[in-house]
N, C-alpha and C positions, 0 to 999 in steps of 0.2 A: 540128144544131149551128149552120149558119149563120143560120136563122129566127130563135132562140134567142139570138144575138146580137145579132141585127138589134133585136127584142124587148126586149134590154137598155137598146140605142143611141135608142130609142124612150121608154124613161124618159125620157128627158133631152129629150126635146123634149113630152113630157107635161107635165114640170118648166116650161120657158119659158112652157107655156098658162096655169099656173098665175096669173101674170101680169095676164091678164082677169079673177080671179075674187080673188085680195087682191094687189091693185097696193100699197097701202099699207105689209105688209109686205114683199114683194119690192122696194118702193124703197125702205126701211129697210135692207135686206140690202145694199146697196150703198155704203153708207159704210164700216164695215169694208172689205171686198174693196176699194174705194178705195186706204183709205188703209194698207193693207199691199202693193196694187199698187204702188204710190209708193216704197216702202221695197225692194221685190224690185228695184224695175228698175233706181232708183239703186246699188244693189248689182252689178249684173247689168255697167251701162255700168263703175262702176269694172273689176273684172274687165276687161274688153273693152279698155278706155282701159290697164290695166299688162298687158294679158296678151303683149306683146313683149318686154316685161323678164324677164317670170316666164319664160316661153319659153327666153331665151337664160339664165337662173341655173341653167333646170333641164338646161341641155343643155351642161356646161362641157367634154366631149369632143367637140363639132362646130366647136369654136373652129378649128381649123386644119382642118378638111374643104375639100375644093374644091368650087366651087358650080358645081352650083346646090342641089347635096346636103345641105347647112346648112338651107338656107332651108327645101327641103322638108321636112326633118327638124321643124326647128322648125313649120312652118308648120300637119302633120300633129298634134303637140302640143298646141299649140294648139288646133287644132278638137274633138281628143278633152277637153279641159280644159273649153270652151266647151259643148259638146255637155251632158259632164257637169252641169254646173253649170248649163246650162238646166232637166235634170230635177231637180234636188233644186230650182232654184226654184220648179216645180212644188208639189214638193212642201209644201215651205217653206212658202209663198204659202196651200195649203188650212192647216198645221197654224195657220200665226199665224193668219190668218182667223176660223177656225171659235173658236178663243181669246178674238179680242179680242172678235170679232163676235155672243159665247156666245147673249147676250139678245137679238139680231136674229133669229138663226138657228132659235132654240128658238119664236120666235114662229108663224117657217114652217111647224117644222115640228110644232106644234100644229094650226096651221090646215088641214097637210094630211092630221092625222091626224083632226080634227073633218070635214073636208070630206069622206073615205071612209068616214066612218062610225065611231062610237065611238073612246074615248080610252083610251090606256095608262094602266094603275093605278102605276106609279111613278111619278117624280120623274123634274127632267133632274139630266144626270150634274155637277153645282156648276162654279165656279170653277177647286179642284185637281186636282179628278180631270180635266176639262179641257186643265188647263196638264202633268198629268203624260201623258194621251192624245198632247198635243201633243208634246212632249219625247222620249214612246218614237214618234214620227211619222216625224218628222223624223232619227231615227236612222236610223230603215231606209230613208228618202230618202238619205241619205249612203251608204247601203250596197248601194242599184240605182243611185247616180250611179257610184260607182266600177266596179259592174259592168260598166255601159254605156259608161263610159270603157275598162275593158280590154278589151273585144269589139271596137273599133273598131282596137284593131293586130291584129285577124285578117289576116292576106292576101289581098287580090282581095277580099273578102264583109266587111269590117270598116266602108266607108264606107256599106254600106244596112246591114247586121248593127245599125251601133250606134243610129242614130235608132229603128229598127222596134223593136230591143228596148228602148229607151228610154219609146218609148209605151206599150207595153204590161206594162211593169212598173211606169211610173208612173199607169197609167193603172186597173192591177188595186191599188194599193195607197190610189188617190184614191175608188174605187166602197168598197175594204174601208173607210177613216173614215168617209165620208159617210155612208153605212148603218148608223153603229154606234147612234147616236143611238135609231133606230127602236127597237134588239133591247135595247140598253139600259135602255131607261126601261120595258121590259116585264119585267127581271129577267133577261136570257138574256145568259150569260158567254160570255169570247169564243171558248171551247172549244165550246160548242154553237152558235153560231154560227157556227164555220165548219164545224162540221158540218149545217148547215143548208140555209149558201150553196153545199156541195160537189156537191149536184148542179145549181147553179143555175152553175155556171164562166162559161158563154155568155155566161147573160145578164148575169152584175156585170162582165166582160171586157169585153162591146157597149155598158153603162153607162160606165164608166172611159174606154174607149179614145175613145168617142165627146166626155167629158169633156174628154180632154188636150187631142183634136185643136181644140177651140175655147178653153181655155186659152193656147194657140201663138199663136190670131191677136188683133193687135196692139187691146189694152181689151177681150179677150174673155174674160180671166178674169173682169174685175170685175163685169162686166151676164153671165157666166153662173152667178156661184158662187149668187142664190139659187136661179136654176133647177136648180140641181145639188144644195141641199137638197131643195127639193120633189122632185126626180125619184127620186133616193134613199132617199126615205121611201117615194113608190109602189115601188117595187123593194122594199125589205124588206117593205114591208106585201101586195105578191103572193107575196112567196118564203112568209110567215108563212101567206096563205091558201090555199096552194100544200099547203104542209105538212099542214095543219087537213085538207085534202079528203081529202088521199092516208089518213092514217090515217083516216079515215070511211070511207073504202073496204075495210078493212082486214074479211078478218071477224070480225066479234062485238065489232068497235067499236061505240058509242053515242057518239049527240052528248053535247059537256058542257056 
């Protein structure tokens, strides 16, 4: 289990080498992630900049508490808002990306389906089908922020409970987009595809998580998102030849 993760979390620094071998697209890749960097974060500082206001609207029964019970009330609010709202920027952050960035990205991740060796017989997935990937994305980023926000009024275990679940929900949700591209443009829907990656949990987990945690630090989204195409197409394209062996192995399989 833990190999297997670790395994995962090794995509993604496979991804960075990628680097040495098409610098050209991988600094392509960085305009997009830029300039949706730029739009998350001003988003991010407003939030931060009202989030005392919003704080005390959302809390019109600590008006007459005695302090220092107000403040803390509010002040625990707060972080759980903030907390949230860090992981859907996450999120946020890959769906517009991967959007606006469509033709960077598809470059990459060409290059690193020619660099392992032969190319998927479809297409990439267009413009809408993109902008709708996007759209159902960023839903269920609103729907692990909010989790990860109610987990943090646990008791005693809610101020680690909620970052750790935070990562690795938005971290198993960043490995499942990135990947899709791969299983995609080879015809495989996303019903076989998560029966695909079902035994592969670890590693798209050790992928993801390893993701978030360099997304967190400050301009590490932007110089990691194309490492985190290319590392994500080696991850699908090991799960793919993962698959191919085990049935080879299978008896009275034949090669096709």
């Amino acid at each position: 289990m833990i190999q297997r993760f670790l395994s995962g979390a090794r995509m993604l620094l496979r991804g960075f080498g990628f680097w040495r071998r098409q610098p050209g697209a991988m600094l392509l890749g960085l305009v997009p992630a830029a300039i949706v960097w730029v739009v998350v974060i001003v988003a991010l500082v407003a939030l931060g900049v009202s989030l005392p206001s919003i704080t005390v609207w959302m809390t019109p029964f600590a008006a007459g508490w005695v302090e220092p019970w107000a403040t803390i009330t509010r002040t625990a609010i707060g972080a759980l808002l903030l907390g949230g709202a860090i992981v859907l920027a996450a999120v946020t952050f890959t769906g517009l990306a991967l959007l606006v960035g469509d033709p960077f990205y598809e470059r990459i991740w060409f290059a690193v389906e020619q660099d392992l060796g032969g190319e998927p017989t479809g297409e990439g997935l267009g413009f809408w089908r993109s902008a709708r990937d996007a759209v159902a994305f960023i839903g269920l980023g609103v729907l692990v922020s909010i989790g990860v926000g109610l987990s943090g009024l646990v008791p005693i275990v809610g101020g680690v409970l909620a970052p750790v679940l935070g990562v690795v929900l938005s971290g198993r949700l960043l490995a499942w987009e990135l990947t899709g591209r791969a299983f995609e443009s080879r015809g495989i829907p996303a019903d076989a595809r998560r029966a695909l990656l079902r035994a592969h949990r670890a590693r798209l987990l050790g992928f993801g998580v390893a993701t978030q945690l360099c997304f967190m630090v400050p301009l590490g989204a932007v110089f990691t998102m194309p490492a985190a195409v290319a590392g994500a197409t080696m991850l699908a394209r090991a799960v793919l030849d993962d698959d191919a062996a085990r049935d080879l192995a299978q008896p009275g399989a034949t090669p096709s």
